[in-house]
N, C-alpha and C positions, 0 to 999 in steps of 0.2 A: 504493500500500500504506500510505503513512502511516509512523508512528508510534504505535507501543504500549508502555506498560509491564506487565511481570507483576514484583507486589513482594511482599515478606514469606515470599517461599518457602524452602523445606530447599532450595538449589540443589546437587546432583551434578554436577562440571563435566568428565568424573567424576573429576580428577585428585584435587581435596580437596573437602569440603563446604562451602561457606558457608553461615551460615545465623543469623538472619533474611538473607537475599538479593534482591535487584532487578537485574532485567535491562531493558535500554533496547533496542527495536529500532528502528531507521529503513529502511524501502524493504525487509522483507526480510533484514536485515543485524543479525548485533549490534554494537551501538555502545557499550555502557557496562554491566559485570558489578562490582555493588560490595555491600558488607556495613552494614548496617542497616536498620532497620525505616525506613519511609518511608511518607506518605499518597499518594491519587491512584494514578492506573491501574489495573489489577486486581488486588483484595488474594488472595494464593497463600497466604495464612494456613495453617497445618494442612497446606499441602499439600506436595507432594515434584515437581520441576521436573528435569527432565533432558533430554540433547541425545536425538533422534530415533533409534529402533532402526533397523539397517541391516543386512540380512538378507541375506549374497550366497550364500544356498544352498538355494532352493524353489523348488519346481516347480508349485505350485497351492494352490486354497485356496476353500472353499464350490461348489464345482461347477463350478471354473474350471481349466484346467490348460493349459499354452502348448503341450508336446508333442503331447497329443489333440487340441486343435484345428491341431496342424499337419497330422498323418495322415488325408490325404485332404481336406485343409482348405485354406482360402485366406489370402493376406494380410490379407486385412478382416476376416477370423474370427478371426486372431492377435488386432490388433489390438482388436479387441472385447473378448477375451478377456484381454488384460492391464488394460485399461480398469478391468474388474469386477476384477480381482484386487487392484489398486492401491487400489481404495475398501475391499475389505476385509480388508487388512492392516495399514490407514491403524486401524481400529477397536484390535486391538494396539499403536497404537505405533507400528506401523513406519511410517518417512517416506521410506528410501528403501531398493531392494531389487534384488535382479538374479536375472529370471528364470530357471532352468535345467533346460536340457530332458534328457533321457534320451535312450540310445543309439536310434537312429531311422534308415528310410533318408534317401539324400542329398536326395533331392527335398523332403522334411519337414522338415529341417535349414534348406536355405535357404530356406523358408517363413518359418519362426523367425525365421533373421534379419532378414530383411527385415521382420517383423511387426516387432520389437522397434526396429529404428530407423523406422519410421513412426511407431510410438508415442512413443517418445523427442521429434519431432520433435511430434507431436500435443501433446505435455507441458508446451512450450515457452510454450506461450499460458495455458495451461488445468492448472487445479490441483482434479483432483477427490479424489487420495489419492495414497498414495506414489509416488516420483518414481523410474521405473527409472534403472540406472547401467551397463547394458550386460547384454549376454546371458553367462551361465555355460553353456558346453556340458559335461554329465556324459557321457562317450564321444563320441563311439565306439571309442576305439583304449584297452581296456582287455582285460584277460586274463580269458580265457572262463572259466578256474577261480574266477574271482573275480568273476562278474560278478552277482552276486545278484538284486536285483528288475531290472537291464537285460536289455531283449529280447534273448536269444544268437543272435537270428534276423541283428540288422542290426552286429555285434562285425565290425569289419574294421579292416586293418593302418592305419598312421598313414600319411597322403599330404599330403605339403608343399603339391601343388597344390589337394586339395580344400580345404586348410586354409585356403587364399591364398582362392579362391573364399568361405567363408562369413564372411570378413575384410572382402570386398570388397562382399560385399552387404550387413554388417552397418555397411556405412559407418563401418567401425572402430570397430563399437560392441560387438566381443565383448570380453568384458575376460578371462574365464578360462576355460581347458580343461581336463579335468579328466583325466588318462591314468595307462596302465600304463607304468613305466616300462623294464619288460624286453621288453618286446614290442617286436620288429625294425621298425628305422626310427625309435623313440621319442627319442634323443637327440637325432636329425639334427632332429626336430620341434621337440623342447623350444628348441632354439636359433633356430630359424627362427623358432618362435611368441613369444620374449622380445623377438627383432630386431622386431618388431611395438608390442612393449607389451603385448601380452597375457601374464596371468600364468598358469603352471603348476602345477597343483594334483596331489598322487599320488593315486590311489584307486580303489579297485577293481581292486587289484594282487598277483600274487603275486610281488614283486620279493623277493629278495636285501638281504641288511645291504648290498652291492659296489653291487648294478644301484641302487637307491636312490641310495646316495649318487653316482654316478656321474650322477646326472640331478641332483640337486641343485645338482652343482659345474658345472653348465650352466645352469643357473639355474630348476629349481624351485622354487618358494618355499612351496609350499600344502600344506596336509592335507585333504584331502575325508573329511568324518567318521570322523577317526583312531578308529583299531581297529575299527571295520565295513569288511566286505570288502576284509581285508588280512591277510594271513601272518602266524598268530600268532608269538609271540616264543617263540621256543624258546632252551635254553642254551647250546647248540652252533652254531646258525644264528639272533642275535638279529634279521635279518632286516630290513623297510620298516618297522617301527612304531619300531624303536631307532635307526634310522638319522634317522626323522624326529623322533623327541624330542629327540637327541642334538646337533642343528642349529640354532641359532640364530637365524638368518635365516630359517625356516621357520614361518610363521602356522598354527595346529593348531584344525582345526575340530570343535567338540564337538556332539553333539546330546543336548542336557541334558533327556532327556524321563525318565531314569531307568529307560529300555528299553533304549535301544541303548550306554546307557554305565551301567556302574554307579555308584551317587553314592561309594562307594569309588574308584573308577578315577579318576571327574571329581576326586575332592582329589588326590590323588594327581598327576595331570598338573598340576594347576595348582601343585601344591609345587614339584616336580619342574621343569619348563618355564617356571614362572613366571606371573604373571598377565598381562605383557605381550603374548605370544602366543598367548593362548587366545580363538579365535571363533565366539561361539554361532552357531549354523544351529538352525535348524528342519526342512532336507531334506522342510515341510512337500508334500502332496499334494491330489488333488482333493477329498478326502474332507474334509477338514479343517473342521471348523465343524458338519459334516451327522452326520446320525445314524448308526450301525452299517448295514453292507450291505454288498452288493459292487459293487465300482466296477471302472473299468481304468488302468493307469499303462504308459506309454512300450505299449500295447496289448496288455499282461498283465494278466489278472484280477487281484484282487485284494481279502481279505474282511477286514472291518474289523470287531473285535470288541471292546466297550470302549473303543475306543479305538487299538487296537493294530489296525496295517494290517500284512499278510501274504501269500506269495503262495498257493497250495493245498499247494505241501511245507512251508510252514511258515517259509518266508524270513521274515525283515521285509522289508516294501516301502515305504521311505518313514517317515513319522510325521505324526501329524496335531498334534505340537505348535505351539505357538504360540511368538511374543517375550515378551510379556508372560509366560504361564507359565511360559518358560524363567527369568525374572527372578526369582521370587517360588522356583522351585524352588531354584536357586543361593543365594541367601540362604536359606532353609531351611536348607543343608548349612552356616550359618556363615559363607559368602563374604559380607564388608564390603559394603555395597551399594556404593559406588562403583569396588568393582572389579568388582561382578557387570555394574553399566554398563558398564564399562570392555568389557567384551567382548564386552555389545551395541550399539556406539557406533565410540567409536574407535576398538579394535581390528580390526573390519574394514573399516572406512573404509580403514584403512593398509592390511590385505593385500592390496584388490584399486586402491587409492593416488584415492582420493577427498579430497581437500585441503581440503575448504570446508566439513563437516560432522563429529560424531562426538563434536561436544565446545563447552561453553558457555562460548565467547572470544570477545574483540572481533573482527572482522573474517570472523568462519564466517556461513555461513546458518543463520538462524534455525527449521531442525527441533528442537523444541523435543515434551515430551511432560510434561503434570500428569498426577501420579497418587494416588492416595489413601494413607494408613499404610498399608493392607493393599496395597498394590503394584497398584492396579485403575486403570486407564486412567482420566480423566475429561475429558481434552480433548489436540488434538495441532493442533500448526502445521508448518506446511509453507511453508518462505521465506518464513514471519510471518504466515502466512494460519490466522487458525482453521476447521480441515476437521472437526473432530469437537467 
């Protein structure tokens, strides 16, 4: 890999800004982040330099999607499939990402897994676009009332054992599950699934202020796109949305497309919760990049108008946003850009505890992203490789 310089840049680290900035990388590696203008290596002049977008919440993206190719599909077809998805999220920004599939039956599930650690392992040599960091399962063990764009066909109870099975095929590469947590059996899970390392996210729940926190203090740590498909907050029963605000150890995942959250709501949580815990998702879809149509998700229709993906009652299903427009909408509403990074970086680098990225310091890997004033991608490294 060598050694590279990118110098003279607005650096987002994204703790504070440096700027004029130079960054030194060796083998992949940052080795040297310092402030002054500097000749030699590539001049970042004009431009804005930030750690790599890390996305641990989409399910597809331009005609790609892990779940459909699991259903009825094979390992090689995963794999293929995440292939293409990798290169074109790497176009956004994102350097590293965890695919996640939708409620599915079991045979499709460990397809998934097994696709994703093949891939993982195909990743090791070979750097064509972002770099997975383990499978996200969105269900299956989530509450039928809440189950919005998931199949209510494959919604079944929480099984220690299946759970142990797509652990073991996923050669311990599932990093997060995403459940209801009143739904019988869900604690005994939650604790089993932490004993693992895998993290637990709530969503798609209609839990209680009690059953929330009650899974919490077992060690949930996640929000799966806080306040879509969850028990709104009422004044009598403040329910899973206040239980998960109200909890500090809980990383709160937003989808800033300014459809599923409103841009009042998004400041609001970020006053409120703080900007530490706040992790943009995309929850993007197959659709994503392609024109208006109808497509399928977890094998529900699904009609994309604008923009806006839907199921035929009118669900939303998913979102075809993106990282990069997540970035440029966030700052829009006034959020500093270094904390608008901050949420798409190192914040979820910690929630699902990826150590070596998220943020531009000596000793991380070098996912590195230039972008323009206007917030428009113009090149992306990947452990110091330029892929875009």
């Amino acid at each position: 890999m060598g050694r590279i310089i990118l110098s003279n840049a607005r650096i987002i680290t994204p703790f504070e800004e440096i700027y004029p900035g130079t960054v030194e990388v060796e083998n992949g590696i940052i080795k040297k982040v310092y402030y002054g203008k500097r000749c030699g290596g590539e001049n970042l002049e004009g431009k804005i330099l930030t750690p790599g977008f890390i996305d641990i919440h989409t399910h597809g993206i331009r005609g790609h999607d892990i779940t459909q190719s699991s259903l009825g599909g094979s390992v090689e077809k995963v794999v293929e499939t995440l292939v293409e998805m990798s290169k074109a999220y790497a176009v956004h920004g994102v350097t590293r990402f965890l695919p996640t599939t939708m409620t599915a039956p079991h045979e499709a599930l460990l397809i998934a897994t097994k696709g994703v650690a093949e891939t993982m392992d195909y990743q090791r040599d070979r750097i064509e676009g972002a770099l997975i960091e383990g499978l996200h399962m969105e269900g299956p063990y989530i509450s039928r009332e809440k189950a919005g764009a998931q199949n209510p066909k494959y919604i079944r109870s929480p099984s220690i054992s299946e759970l142990k099975e797509y652990w073991e095929t996923s050669r311990g590469k599932l990093r997060t599950i995403t459940l209801a947590p009143e739904v019988k059996g869900a604690l005994e899970l939650i604790e089993y699934a932490r004993s693992l390392g895998i993290n637990v996210s709530i969503g798609h729940t209609n839990a209680t202020y009690e059953e929330a926190k009650a899974a919490i203090y077992v060690g949930a740590n996640r929000a799966t796109h806080l306040y879509n498909g969850m028990r709104q907050i009422h004044h009598r029963e403040p329910g899973v949305v206040v239980a998960l605000l109200e909890s500090p150890q809980v990383y709160l995942e937003l989808i800033c497309d300014f459809i599923h959250v409103s841009p009042v709501m998004i400041k609001f949580t970020i006053r409120y919760a703080g900007i530490e815990r706040i992790v943009t998702v995309t929850d993007s879809i197959i659709a994503t990049d392609l024109p208006d149509g109808t497509y399928s998700l977890g094998g529900l229709e699904i009609i994309v108008e604008e923009g806006v993906s839907r199921l035929r009652n009118g669900a939303l299903a998913g979102s075809t946003l993106t990282m990069d427009k997540a970035l440029r909408n966030l700052v829009k509403l006034g959020i500093p850009l270094k904390d608008a990074v901050r949420t798409l970086t190192y914040n979820p680098a910690s929630a699902v505890g990826i150590r070596d990225a998220g943020a531009i310091i000596p000793g991380y890997t070098a996912d590195l992203v230039v972008l323009n004033n206007n917030l428009r991608v113009e090149s992306v490294y990947v452990r110091g490789e330029n892929i875009l």
